[in-house]
Each structure stands twice: as structure tokens, then as C-alpha cells.
TORLUM-439982 format. One record per residue (C-alpha): residue in one letter; x, y, z. Coordinates in steps of 0.2 Angstrom, whole numbers, padded with zeros to 4 digits, always signed. Last residue first. Example, Ala and Ser with C-alpha at 12.3 -4.5 7.8 and 13.67 -1.06 7.14 Angstrom:
BEGIN
s+0068-0005+0036a+0062-0022+0039
//
This chain:
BEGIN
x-0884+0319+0213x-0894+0335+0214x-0900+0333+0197x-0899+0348+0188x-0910+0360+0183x-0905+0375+0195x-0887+0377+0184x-0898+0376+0169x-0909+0389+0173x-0892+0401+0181x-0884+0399+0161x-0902+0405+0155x-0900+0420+0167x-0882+0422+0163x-0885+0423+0143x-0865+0431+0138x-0860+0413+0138x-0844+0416+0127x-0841+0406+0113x-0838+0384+0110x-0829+0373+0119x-0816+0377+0137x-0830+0391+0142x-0829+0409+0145x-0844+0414+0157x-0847+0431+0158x-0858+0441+0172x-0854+0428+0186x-0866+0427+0202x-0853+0417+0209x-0866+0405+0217x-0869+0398+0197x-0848+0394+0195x-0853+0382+0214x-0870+0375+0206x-0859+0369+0190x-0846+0361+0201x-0858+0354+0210x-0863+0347+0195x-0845+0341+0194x-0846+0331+0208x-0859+0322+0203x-0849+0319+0186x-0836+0311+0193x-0821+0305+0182x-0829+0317+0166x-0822+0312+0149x-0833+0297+0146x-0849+0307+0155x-0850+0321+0145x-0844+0339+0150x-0861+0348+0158x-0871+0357+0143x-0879+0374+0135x-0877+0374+0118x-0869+0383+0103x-0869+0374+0089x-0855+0361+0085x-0866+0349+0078x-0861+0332+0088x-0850+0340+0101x-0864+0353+0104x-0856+0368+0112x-0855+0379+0128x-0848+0367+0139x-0848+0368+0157x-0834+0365+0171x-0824+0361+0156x-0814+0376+0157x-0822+0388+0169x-0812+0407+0164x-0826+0417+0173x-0829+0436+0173x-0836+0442+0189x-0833+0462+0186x-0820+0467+0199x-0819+0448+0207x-0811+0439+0194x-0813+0422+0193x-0803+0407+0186x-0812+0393+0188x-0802+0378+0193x-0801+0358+0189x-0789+0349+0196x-0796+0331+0198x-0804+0333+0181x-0822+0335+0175x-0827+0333+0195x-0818+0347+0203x-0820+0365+0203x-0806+0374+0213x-0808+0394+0212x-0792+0402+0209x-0795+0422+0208x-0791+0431+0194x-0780+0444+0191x-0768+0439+0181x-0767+0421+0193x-0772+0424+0209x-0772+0412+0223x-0789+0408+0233x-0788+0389+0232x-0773+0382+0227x-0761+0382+0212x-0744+0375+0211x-0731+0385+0198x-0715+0375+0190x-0726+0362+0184x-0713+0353+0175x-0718+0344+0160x-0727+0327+0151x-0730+0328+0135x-0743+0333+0124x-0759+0324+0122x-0769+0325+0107x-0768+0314+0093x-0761+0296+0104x-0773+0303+0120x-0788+0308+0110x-0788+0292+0098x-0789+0283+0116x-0800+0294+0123x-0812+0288+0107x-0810+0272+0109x-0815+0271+0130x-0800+0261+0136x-0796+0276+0148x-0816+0279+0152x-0812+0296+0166x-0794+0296+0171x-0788+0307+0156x-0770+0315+0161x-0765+0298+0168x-0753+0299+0183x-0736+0301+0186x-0734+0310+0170x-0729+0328+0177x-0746+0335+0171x-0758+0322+0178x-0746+0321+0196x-0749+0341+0195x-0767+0340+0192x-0773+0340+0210x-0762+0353+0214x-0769+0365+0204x-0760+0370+0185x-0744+0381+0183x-0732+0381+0170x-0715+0394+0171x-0712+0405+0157x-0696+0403+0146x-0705+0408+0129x-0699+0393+0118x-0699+0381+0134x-0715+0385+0142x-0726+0388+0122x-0717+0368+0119x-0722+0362+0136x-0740+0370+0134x-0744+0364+0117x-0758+0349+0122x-0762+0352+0137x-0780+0359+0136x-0786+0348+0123x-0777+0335+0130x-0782+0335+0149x-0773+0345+0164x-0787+0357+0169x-0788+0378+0169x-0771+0377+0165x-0759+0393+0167x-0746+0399+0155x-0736+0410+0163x-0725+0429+0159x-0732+0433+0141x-0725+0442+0132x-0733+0446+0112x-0723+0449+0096x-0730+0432+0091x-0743+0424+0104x-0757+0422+0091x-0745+0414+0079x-0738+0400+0092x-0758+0396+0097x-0760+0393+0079x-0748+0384+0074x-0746+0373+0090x-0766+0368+0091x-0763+0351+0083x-0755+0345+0102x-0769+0349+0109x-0774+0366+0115x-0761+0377+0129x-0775+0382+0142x-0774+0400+0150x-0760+0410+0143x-0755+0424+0156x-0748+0444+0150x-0767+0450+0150x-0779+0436+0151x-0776+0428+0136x-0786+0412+0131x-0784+0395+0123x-0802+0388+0117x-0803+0371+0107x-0821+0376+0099x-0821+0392+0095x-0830+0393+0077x-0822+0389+0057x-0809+0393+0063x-0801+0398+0080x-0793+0414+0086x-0784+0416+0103x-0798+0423+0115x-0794+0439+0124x-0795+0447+0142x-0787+0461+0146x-0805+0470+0148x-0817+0457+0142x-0821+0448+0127x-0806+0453+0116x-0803+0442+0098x-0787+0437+0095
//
């Protein structure tokens, strides 16, 4: 694992992070795909944790949690808005359903459906963090933000990674895996109001560059 912040890790990755499960102290945030089991199984070895906690319920950040909840006996928890996603009364990818390639995503990808035990609104606190709703990627999407030093867990809210190259870049979530991307630019303005000093994305490393992440934020469209 690799620290970033203080009790906060990121489970190792190769080549580059691209799929990103974190620790933040004792709580698993994001679970991978379903091909992220060895790894995420070998990180957590000789380690307790106590929750595993989505940041969004879509298959890369899914993927292993039923299998890491019943191995480990922690409860799963994900925001309201996800629950329905997660428990398999709705589809965990809303955004281009017949689109190919969400369709290669869902059959490679997706894990099960499972219990979400844990039900996460505005304002709770997760491992120290504070749930912030950010919708627009995924109905439940959160941030999770801790106050004492304004380090951000945002899932998908932004990318930091080129899907194409796999470089490092500034970006919103594309369109066919986003059910609203307006509102998730408003998203993007809302993580940019928390004044964050480290922004730990879904894809690729750490935006460490706050002042180039607060230049994007200002240059999107409004709508």
C-alpha cells in the first residue's frame, strides 16, 4: 500500500493506479471489479478492517465488495441513492446501458448484488470523513472529506487519468458512464468550494496540483 495522507492508503496497483481502492484507517473505500479480488484480498491480509464503504455503486467500484463483507464480516455501506443499485433493484450503470462497451463492463466487471447493511446521507462520517453527496456520475455519488486537513476521497466526481493513454489528466467522467453530466459539473464546482489540499480520485494518482485542479473546476460550462 502506498500512504498518501495520514491513515490513509492506497492499495497497490500495476503498471499505474488506475482502478483505485483505498484505506482510510480501519474502512475500505471502493471494492474494484470483480478481477480486482486478488489484489484487494492480498493488500487487506493481516489487516482489520471494520466497513467497506462505496464512494458510488458502479462496477469498477463494486466489483469485490460482497466477497471482502462476507470473508471479513463487516457491514457495506453506500448513500441512499445507491442502495436500490447495490441491492439489484436497479441497474448499477444507468448512464448508455446498451452502449457496447457498458455492456463488456457489466458481464467483466460487475459484482453481485448485496445487503447494504450501512445507509449514508449527507454529513455522516465514515473513518473520519465527512459524507458529502455529489451526484451526477452516479445517483449516490459522495466525496468523502475530512475536515482536519481537507483531504478528498471523490470517486468519479473527477478523473485524473486519460482512458486512452493512461496519463495523468485532468477530466470530468465521460459522458456514456455519467447519467447527468450537468449535474456532475456541479459536482466538480461543489469538491472545488471545499478548498481541498488532496484530491484522491477513482482513476489514476493523487491530484496534489490544487490550483490547476480549482482552473479546471472554473472552466466548465455552467450547464
Amino acid at each position: 500500500m502506498k500512504n498518501l495522507a495520514p491513515g490513509v492508503w492506497r492499495l497497490k496497483q500495476f503498471p499505474a493506479p488506475s482502478v483505485n481502492v483505498y484505506l482510510a484507517e480501519d474502512v475500505l473505500i471502493d471494492a474494484g471489479t470483480r478481477w480486482d479480488r486478488g489484489r484487494i484480498f492480498a493488500e487487506l491480509e493481516g489487516r482489520e478492517i471494520s466497513l467497506v464503504a462505496l464512494t458510488h455503486v458502479h462496477p469498477d467500484h463494486q466489483g469485490v465488495a460482497k466477497d471482502v463483507c462476507e470473508a471479513r464480516g463487516v457491514p457495506l455501506a453506500c448513500h441512499a441513492d445507491d442502495v436500490d443499485a447495490m441491492e439489484g433493484r436497479r441497474p448499477v450503470q444507468e448512464a448508455a446501458p446498451d452502449n457496447l462497451f457498458n455492456r463488456v463492463i457489466k458481464a467483466l466487471w460487475e459484482g453481485p448484488p448485496y445487503k447494504v447493511e450501512r445507509v449514508l446521507n449527507e454529513g455522516d462520517e465514515v473513518a473520519g470523513f465527512r459524507v458529502i453527496h455529489a451526484p451526477g456520475h452516479a445517483r449516490g455519488e459522495v466525496v468523502y472529506f475530512r475536515d482536519s486537513d481537507r483531504v478528498a476521497i471523490c470517486g468519479d466526481v473527477v478523473r485524473h487519468m486519460s482512458y486512452a493513454t493512461g496519463r495523468p489528466i485532468l477530466a470530468e467522467p465521460p459522458d456514456i458512464f455519467t447519467y447527468d453530466p450537468a449535474e456532475n459539473r456541479r459536482s466538480i464546482r461543489k469538491l472545488a468550494e471545499l478548498n481541498p489540499t488532496l484530491i484522491l480520485p477513482g482513476h489514476g494518482p493523487a491530484i496534489t496540483d490544487i490550483a490547476a485542479f480549482q482552473r479546471f473546476a472554473d472552466s466548465l460550462p455552467s450547464r
